[in-house]
C-alpha positions as CSV (number, residue, x, y, z in Angstrom):
1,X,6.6,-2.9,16.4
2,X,4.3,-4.5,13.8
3,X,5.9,-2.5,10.6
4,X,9.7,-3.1,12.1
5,X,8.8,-6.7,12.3
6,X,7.1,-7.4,8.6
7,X,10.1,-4.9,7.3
8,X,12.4,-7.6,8.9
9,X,11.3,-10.3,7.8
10,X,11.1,-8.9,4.0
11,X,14.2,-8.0,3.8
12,X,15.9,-10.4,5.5
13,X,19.6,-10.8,4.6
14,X,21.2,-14.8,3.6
15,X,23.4,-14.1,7.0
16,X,20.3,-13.6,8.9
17,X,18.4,-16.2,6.8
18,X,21.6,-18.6,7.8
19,X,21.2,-17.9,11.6
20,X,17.1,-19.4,11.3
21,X,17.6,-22.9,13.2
22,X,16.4,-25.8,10.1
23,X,12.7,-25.4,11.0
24,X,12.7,-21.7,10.5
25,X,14.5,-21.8,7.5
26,X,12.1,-24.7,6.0
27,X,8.9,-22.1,7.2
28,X,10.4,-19.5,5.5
29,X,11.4,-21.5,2.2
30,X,7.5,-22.6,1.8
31,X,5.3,-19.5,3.3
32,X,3.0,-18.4,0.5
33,X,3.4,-15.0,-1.3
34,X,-0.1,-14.2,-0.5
35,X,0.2,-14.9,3.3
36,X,2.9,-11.9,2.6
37,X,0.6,-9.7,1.2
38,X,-2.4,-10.2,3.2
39,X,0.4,-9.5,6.6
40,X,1.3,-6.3,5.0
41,X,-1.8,-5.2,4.4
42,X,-2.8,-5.8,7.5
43,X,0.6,-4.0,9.1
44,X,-0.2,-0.6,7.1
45,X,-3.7,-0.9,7.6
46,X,-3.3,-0.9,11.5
47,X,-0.1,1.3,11.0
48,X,-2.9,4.2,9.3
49,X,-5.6,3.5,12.1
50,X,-3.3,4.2,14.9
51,X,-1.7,7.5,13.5
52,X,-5.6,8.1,12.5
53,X,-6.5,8.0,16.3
54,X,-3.6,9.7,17.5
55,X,-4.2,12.5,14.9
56,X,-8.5,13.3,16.1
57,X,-7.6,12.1,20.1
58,X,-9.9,15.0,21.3
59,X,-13.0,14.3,18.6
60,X,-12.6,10.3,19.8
61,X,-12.6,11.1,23.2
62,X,-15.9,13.6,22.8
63,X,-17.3,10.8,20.7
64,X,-16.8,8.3,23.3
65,X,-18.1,10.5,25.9
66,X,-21.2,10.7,23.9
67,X,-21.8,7.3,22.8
68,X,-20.8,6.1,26.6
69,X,-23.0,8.5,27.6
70,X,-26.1,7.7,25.2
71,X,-25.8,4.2,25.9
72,X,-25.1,3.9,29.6
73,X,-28.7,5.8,30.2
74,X,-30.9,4.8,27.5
75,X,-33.6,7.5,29.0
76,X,-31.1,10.0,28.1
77,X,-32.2,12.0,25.3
């Protein structure tokens, strides 16, 4: 939802631009470039980290099991 959403918003069209009620419009007209920037960043960053997690789901899940494991009995060697 996050990339659909920043990929909206950048290329937003002057009928959907129109559509904004006065407020939006004014939020738009002044956000900062860099506010931008930093959002996209942060989309493809989290965009990565998901596909990341989905792509080693069985070395996360035996990692988990052995931190859970580790830390849940610290006598555990």
């Amino acid at each position: 939802m996050g990339v659909l959403a920043f990929r909206g918003q950048i290329t937003m069209t002057e009928e959907a631009f129109a559509l904004l009620s006065s407020a939006e419009q004014e939020l738009f007209v002044h956000y900062p470039l860099w506010t931008t920037i930093v959002y996209g960043i942060a989309v493809i960053a989290g965009f990565l980290g998901a596909i990341i997690l989905l792509m080693n789901k069985k070395s996360s899940q035996i990692n988990f099991h052995t931190f859970t494991t580790h830390y849940s009995n610290p006598n555990a060697t």
